[in-house]
Backbone as a chain_set.jsonl record, in Angstrom:
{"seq": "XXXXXXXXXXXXXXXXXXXXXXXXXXXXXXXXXXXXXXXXXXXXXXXXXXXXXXXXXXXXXXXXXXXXXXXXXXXXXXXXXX", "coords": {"N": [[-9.144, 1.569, 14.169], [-11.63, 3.416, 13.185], [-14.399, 4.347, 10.699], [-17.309, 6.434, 9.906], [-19.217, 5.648, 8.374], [-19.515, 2.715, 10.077], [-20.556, 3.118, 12.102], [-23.308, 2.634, 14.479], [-26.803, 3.278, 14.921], [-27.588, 5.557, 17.374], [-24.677, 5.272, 18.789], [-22.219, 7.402, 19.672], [-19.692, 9.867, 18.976], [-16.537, 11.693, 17.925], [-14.733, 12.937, 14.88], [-12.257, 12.41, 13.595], [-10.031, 12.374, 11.497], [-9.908, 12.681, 7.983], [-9.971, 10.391, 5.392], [-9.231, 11.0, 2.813], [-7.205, 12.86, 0.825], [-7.589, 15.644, -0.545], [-10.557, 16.677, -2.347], [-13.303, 17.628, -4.202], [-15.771, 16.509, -2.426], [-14.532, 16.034, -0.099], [-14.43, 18.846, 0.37], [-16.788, 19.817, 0.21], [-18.227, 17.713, 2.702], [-16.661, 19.814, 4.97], [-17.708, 22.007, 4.376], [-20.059, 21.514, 5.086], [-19.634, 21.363, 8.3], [-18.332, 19.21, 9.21], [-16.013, 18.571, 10.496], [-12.267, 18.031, 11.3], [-12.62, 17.223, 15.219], [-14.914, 17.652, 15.471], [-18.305, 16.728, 17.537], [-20.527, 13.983, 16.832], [-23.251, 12.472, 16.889], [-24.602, 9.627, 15.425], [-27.917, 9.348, 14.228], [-29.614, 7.651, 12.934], [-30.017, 4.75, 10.522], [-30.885, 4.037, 6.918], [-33.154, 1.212, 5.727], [-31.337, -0.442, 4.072], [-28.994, -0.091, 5.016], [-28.314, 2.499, 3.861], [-29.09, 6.222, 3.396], [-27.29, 7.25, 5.744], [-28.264, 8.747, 8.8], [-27.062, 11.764, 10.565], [-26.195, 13.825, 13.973], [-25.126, 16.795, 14.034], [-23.896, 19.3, 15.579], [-26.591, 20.502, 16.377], [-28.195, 19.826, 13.966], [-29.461, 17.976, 11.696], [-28.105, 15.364, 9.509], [-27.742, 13.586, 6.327], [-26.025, 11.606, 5.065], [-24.676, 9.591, 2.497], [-23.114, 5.814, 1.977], [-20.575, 6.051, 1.029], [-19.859, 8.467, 1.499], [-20.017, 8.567, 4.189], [-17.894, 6.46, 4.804], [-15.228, 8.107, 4.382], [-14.208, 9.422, 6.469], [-12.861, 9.229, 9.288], [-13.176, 8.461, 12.851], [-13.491, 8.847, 16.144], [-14.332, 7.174, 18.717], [-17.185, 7.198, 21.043], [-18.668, 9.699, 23.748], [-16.216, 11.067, 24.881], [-14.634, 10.871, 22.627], [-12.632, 9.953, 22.962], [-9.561, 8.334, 21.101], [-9.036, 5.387, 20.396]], "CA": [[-9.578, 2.691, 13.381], [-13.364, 3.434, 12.439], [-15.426, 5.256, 10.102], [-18.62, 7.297, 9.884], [-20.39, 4.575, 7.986], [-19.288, 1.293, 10.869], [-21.078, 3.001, 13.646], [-24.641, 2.495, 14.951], [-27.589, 4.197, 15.514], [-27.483, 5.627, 18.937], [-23.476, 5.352, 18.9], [-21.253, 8.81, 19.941], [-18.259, 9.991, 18.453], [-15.665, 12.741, 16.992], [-14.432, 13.007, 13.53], [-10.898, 12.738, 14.434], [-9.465, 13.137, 10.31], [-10.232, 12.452, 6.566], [-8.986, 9.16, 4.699], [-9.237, 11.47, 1.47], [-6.607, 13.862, 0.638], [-8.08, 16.94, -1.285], [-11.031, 16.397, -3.654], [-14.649, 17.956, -3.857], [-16.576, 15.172, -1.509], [-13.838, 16.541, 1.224], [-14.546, 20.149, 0.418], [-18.284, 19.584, 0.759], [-18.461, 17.515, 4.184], [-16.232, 20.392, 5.04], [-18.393, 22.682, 4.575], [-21.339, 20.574, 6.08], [-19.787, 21.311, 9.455], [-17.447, 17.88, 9.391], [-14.116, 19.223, 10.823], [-12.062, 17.312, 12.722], [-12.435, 17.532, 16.425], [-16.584, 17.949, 15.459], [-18.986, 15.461, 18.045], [-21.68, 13.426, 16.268], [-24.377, 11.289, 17.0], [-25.758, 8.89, 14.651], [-29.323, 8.923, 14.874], [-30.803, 6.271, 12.233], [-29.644, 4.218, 9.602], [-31.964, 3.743, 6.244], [-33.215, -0.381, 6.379], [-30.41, -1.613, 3.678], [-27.7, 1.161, 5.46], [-27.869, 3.852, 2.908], [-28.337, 7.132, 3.792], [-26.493, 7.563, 7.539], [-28.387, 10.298, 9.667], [-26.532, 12.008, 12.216], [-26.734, 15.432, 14.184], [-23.935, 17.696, 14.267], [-23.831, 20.779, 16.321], [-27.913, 20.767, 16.467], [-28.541, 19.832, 12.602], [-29.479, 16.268, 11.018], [-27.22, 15.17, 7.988], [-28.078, 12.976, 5.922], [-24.908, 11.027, 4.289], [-24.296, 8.018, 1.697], [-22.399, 5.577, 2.96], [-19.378, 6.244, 0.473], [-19.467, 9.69, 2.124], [-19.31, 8.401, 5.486], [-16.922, 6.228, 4.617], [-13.955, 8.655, 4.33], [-14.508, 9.994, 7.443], [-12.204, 8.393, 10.696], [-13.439, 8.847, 14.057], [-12.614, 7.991, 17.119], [-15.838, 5.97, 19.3], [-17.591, 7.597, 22.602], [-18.518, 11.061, 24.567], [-14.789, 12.037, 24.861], [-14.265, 10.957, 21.164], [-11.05, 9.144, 22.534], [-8.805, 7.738, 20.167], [-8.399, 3.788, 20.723]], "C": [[-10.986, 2.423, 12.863], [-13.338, 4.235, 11.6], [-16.408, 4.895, 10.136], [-19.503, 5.585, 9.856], [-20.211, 2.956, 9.095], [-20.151, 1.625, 12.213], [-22.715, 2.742, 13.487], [-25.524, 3.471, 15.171], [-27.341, 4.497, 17.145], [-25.814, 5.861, 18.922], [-23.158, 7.113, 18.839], [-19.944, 8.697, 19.299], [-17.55, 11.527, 17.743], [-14.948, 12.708, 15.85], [-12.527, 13.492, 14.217], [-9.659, 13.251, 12.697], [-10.089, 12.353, 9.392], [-9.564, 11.24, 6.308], [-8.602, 9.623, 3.426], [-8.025, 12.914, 1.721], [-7.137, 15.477, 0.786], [-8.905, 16.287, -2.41], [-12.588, 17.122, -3.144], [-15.484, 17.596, -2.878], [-15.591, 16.043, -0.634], [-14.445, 18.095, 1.651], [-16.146, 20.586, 0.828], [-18.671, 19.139, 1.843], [-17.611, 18.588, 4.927], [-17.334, 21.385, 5.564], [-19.75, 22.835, 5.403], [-20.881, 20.749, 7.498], [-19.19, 20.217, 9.455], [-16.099, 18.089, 9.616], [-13.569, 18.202, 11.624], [-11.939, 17.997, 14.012], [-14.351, 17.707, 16.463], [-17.31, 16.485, 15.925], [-19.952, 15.096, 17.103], [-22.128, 12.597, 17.079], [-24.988, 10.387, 15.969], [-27.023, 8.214, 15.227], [-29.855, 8.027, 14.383], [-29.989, 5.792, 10.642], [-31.154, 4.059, 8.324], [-32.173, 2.085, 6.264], [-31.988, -1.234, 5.612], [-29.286, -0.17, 3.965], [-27.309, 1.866, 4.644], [-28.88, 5.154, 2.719], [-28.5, 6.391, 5.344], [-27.485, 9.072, 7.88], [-27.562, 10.224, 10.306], [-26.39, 13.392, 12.364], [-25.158, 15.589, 14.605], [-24.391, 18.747, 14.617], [-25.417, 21.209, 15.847], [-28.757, 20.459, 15.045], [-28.143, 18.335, 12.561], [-28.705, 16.341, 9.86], [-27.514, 13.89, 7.471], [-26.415, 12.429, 4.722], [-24.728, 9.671, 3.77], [-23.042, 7.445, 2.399], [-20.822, 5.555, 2.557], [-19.155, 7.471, 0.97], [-18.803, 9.455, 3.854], [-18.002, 7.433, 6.227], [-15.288, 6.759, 4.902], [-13.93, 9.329, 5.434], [-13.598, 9.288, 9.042], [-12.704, 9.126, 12.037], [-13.19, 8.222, 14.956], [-14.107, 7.993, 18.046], [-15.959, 7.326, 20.983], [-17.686, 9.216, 22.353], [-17.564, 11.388, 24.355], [-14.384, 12.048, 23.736], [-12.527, 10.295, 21.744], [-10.549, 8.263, 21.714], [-8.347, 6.513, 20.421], [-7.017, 3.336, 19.005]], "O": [[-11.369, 1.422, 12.257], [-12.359, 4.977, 11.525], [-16.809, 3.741, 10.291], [-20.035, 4.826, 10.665], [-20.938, 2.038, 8.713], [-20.415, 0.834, 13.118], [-23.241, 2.674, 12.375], [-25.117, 4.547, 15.609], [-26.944, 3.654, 17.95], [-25.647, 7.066, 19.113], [-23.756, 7.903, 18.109], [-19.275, 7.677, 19.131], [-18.251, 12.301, 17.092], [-14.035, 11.971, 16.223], [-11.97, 14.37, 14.877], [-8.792, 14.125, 12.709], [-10.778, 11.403, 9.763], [-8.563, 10.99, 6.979], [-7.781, 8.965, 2.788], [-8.081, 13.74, 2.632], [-7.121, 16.237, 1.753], [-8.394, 15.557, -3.26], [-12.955, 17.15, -1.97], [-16.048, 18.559, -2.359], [-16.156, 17.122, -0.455], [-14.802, 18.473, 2.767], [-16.512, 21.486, 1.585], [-19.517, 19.854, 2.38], [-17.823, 18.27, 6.097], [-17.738, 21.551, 6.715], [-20.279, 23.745, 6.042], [-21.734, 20.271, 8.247], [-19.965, 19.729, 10.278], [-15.19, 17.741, 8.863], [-14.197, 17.579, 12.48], [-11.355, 19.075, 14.123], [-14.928, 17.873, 17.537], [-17.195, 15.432, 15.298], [-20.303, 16.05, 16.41], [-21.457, 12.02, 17.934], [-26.176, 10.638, 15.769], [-27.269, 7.303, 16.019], [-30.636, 7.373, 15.075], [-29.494, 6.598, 9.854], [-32.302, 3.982, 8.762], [-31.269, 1.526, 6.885], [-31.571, -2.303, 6.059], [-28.926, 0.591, 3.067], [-26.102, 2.045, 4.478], [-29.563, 5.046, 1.701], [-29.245, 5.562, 5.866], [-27.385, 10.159, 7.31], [-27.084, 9.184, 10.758], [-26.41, 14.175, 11.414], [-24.352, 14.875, 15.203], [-25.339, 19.233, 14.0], [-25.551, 22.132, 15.044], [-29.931, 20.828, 14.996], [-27.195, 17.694, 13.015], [-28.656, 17.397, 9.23], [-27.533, 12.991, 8.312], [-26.024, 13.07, 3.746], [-24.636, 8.7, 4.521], [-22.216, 8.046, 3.085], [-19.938, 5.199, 3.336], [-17.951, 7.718, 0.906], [-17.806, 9.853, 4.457], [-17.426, 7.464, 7.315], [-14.39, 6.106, 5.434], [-13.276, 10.326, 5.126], [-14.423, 8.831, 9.833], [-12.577, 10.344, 12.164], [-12.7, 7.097, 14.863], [-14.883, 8.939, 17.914], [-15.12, 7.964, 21.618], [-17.202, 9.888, 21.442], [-17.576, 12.235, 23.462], [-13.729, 13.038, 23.41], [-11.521, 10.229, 21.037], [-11.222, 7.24, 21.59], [-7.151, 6.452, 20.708], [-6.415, 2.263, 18.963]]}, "num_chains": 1, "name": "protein.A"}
């Protein structure tokens, strides 16, 4: 199991579910376009890894790494689930 914040620049992947129940922070990457089944790219890390870029569906995001944290995805193009 991964999250957001363990991957790499350059690295592919799909947001496969939440580690967070229900709380604001959910309702907000939510809204940001963070659904599960949604591809990403992380494009660049800041130099001590805080904020995470990464492009979703044509748009950069910019996320702390307690945000990208709660986030599980599953690694690669197909976003398969190891």
């Amino acid at each position: 199991m991964h999250t957001l914040d363990q991957l790499r620049p350059g690295d592919k992947a799909r947001i496969s579910h939440y580690l967070i129940a229900s709380s604001p922070l959910r309702r907000r990457l939510l809204a940001l376009g963070l659904v599960p089944g949604c591809q990403f790219e992380v494009l660049r890390r800041a130099p001590l890894g805080d904020p995470i870029e990464v492009r979703v569906r044509h748009t950069s995001l910019a996320l702390r790494r307690e945000e990208a944290a709660v986030l599980g995805v599953c690694l690669g193009i197909s976003g398969v689930c190891a």
